[in-house]
C-alpha positions in Angstrom: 9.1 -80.9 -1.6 5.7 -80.6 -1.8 3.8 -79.4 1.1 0.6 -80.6 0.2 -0.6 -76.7 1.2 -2.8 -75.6 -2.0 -6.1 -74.5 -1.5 -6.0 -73.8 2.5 -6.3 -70.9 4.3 -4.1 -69.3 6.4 -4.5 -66.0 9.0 -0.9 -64.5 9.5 -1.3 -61.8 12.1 0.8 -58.7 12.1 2.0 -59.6 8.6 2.1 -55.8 6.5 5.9 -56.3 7.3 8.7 -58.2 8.9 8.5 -61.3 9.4 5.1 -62.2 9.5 5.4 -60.9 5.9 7.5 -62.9 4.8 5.5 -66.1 6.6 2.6 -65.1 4.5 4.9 -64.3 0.9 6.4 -68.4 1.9 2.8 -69.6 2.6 1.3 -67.8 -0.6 4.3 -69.8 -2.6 2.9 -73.3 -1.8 -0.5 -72.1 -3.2 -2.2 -70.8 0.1 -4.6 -68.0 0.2 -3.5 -65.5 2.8 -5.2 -63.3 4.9 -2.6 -60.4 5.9 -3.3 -58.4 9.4 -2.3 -55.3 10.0 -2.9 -53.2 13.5 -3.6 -50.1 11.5 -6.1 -49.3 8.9 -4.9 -50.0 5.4 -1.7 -50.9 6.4 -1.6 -54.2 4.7 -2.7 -53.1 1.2 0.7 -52.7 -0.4 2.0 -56.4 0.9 -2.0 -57.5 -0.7 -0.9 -56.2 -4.1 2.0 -58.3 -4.3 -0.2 -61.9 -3.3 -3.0 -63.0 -5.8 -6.2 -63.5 -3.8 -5.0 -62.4 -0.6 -6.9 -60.2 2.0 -6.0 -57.3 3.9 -7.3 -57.1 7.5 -6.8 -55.1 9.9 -7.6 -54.7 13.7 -5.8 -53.2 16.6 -5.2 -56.5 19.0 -3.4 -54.4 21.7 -6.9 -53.7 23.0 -9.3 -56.5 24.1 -11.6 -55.8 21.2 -9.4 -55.9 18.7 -9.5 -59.6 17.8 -13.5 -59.5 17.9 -13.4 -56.6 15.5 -10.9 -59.2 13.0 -13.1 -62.2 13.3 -16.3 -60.1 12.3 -14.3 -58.9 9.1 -13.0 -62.8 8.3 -17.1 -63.2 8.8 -18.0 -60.6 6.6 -15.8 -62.0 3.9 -16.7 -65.4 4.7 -13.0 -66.5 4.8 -13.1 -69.4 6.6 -9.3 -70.1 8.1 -7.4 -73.5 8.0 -4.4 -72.1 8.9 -3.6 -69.9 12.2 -0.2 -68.2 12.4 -0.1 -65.7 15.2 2.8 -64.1 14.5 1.7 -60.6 16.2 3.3 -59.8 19.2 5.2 -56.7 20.9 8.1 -56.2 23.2 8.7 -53.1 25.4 11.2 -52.0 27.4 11.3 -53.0 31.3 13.8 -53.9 34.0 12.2 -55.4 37.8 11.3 -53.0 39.6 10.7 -50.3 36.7 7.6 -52.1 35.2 4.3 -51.0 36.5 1.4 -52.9 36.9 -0.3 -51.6 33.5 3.2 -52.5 31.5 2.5 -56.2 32.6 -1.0 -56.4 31.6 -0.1 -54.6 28.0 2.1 -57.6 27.5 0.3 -60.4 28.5 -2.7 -58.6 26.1 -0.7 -58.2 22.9 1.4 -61.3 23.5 -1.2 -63.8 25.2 -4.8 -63.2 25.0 -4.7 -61.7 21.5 -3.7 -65.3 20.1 -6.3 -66.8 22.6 -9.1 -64.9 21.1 -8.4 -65.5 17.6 -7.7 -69.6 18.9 -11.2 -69.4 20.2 -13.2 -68.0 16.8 -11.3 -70.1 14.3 -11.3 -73.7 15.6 -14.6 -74.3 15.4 -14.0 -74.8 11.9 -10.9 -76.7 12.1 -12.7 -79.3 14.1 -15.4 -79.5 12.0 -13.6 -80.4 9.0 -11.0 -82.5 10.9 -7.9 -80.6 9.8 -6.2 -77.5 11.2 -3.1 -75.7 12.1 -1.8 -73.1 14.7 1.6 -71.6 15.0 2.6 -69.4 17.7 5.6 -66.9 17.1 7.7 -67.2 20.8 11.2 -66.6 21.3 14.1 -68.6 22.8 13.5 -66.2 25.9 10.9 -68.3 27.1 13.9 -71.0 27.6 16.3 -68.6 28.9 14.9 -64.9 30.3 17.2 -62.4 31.3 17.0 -59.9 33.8 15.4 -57.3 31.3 12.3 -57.3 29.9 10.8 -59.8 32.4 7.4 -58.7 31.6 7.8 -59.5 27.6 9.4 -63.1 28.6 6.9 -64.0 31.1 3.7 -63.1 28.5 5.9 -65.2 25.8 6.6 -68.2 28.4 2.5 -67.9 29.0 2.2 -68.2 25.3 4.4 -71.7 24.8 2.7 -72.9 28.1 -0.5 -72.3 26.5 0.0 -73.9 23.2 1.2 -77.2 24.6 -2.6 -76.9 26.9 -4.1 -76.0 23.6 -2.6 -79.2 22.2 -4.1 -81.4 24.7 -7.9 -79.6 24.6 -7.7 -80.5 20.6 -6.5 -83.8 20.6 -8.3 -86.0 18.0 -9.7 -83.3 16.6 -6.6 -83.7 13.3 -5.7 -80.0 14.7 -2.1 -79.7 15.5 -0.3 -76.5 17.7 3.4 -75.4 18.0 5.4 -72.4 18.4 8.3 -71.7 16.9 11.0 -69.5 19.0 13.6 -67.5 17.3 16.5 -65.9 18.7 17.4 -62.6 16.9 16.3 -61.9 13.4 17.4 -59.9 10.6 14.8 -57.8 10.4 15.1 -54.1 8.6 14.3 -53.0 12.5 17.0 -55.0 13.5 19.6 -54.4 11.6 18.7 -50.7 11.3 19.5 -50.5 15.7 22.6 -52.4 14.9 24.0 -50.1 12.4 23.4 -47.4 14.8 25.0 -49.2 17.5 28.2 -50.0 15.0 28.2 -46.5 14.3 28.9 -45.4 17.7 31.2 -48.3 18.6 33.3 -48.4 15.3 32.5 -51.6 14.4 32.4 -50.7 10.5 29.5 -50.4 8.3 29.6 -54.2 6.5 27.1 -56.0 7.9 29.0 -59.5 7.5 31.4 -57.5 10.2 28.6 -56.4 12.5 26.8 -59.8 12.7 30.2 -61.1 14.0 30.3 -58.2 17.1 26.3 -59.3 17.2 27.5 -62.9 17.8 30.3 -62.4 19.8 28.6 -59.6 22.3 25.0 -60.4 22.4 24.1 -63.9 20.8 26.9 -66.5 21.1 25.8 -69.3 18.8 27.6 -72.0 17.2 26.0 -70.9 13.2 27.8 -67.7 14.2 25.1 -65.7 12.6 21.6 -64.6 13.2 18.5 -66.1 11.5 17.3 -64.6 8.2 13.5 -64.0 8.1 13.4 -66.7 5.5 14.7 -69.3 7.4 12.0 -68.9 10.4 8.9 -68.3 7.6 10.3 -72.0 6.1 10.2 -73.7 9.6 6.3 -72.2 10.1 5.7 -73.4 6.0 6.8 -76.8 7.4 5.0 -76.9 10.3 1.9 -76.0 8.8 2.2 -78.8 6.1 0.6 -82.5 5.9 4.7 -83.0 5.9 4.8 -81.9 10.0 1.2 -83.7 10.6 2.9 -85.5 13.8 4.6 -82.9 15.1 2.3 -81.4 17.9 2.8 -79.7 21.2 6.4 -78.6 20.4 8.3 -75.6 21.4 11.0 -75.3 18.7 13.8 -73.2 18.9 15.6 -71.5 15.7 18.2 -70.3 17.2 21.5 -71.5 15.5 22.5 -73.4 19.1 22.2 -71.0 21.0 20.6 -72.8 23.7 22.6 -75.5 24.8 20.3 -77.8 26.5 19.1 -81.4 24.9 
């Protein structure tokens, strides 16, 4: 299927690994020039050398200047972005009544008003060639939040609610905005705090065998697996495509069913 992708522009944020790298590696497949972001200086180059004509950013977004100091470099470059994938985000660790004040606010910066920044300096471009795309990276925890971590679920809820606002601000404009909210991934940090947990609790050292305790402990689903990083960078690839041009304002989960709720 063609994607009708070649020639755009796409900004992946937090993309020198995991799986906004492999968004950008699917994106650079259907002929898009990437822009890779890192949070530290240089930290992107390696994933560069692999992607013909991509660029390596980079720009600390935990702090309030951080986006301002990536948009200047995008200027500097004159890279002009068709495609915005904020995939950058953080989690911490945080039960009610544990999380101060400063843990909510670090939350809501890296997970919220990072994206809002870089929203703000790129549409202006969109809208003036009438064409444009922004993905959001959420999580199914927006639909269901648990008990810990309520200051990670309630930034990532603020994103979703956001994007469908941001969907209404650009109608007409041919600019279309969704997130796209995975449950657990297979990432290498992922599976490397897995295999430390099977360690402890015997649960073997074959990962098809640890998925299953995964499944059957922590992520009941009816796919009985967890998502692969592949699978979520080909829903974003989609998404981003002439192919999704009327799908707009959505919260999609890829969760394997997780979330039983129509």
């Amino acid at each position: 299927m063609d994607l009708q992708l070649k020639g755009k522009t796409a900004l992946i944020t937090g993309s020198n690994r995991g799986t906004g790298e492999v968004i950008a590696k699917a994106l650079a497949a259907e002929g898009v020039q990437v822009i890779l972001h890192s949070d530290l200086e240089g930290a992107s180059a390696e994933t560069a050398k692999g992607l013909p004509g991509s660029h390596a950013l980079w720009a600390d977004l935990s702090h309030a200047d951080g986006a301002q100091q990536l948009l200047t470099q995008l200027r500097e470059r004159e890279l002009r972005v068709d495609i915005l994938v904020n995939n950058y985000g953080s989690a911490s660790r945080g039960r009610w009544g544990k999380c101060q004040h400063a843990d909510w606010i670090d939350m809501y910066q890296k997970n919220v008003l990072s994206a809002v920044a870089l929203i703000d300096g790129v549409t202006a471009h969109m809208k003036a060639q009438g064409w444009g795309r922004i993905i959001q990276l959420g999580t199914v925890g927006s639909h269901q939040p648990g008990a810990r971590m309520p200051h990670y679920y309630a930034a990532k809820g603020a994103l979703a609610t956001m994007g469908v606002s941001l969907t209404q601000e650009l109608s007409h404009t041919g600019i279309t905005v969704n997130t796209v909210s995975p449950g657990y991934i297979r990432t290498p940090e992922l599976e490397a705090g897995f295999r430390l947990k099977a360690e402890k609790k015997g649960w073997g050292d074959d990962w098809h065998d640890i998925e299953k305790h995964i499944v059957a402990e922590e992520f009941p689903n009816p796919c009985g697996r967890i998502a692969e990083r592949e699978e979520v960078a080909d829903l974003v690839s989609f998404l981003c495509s002439e192919r999704a041009a009327f799908i707009n304002g959505q919260n999609i989960r890829i969760d394997g069913g997780a979330i039983a709720y129509v």
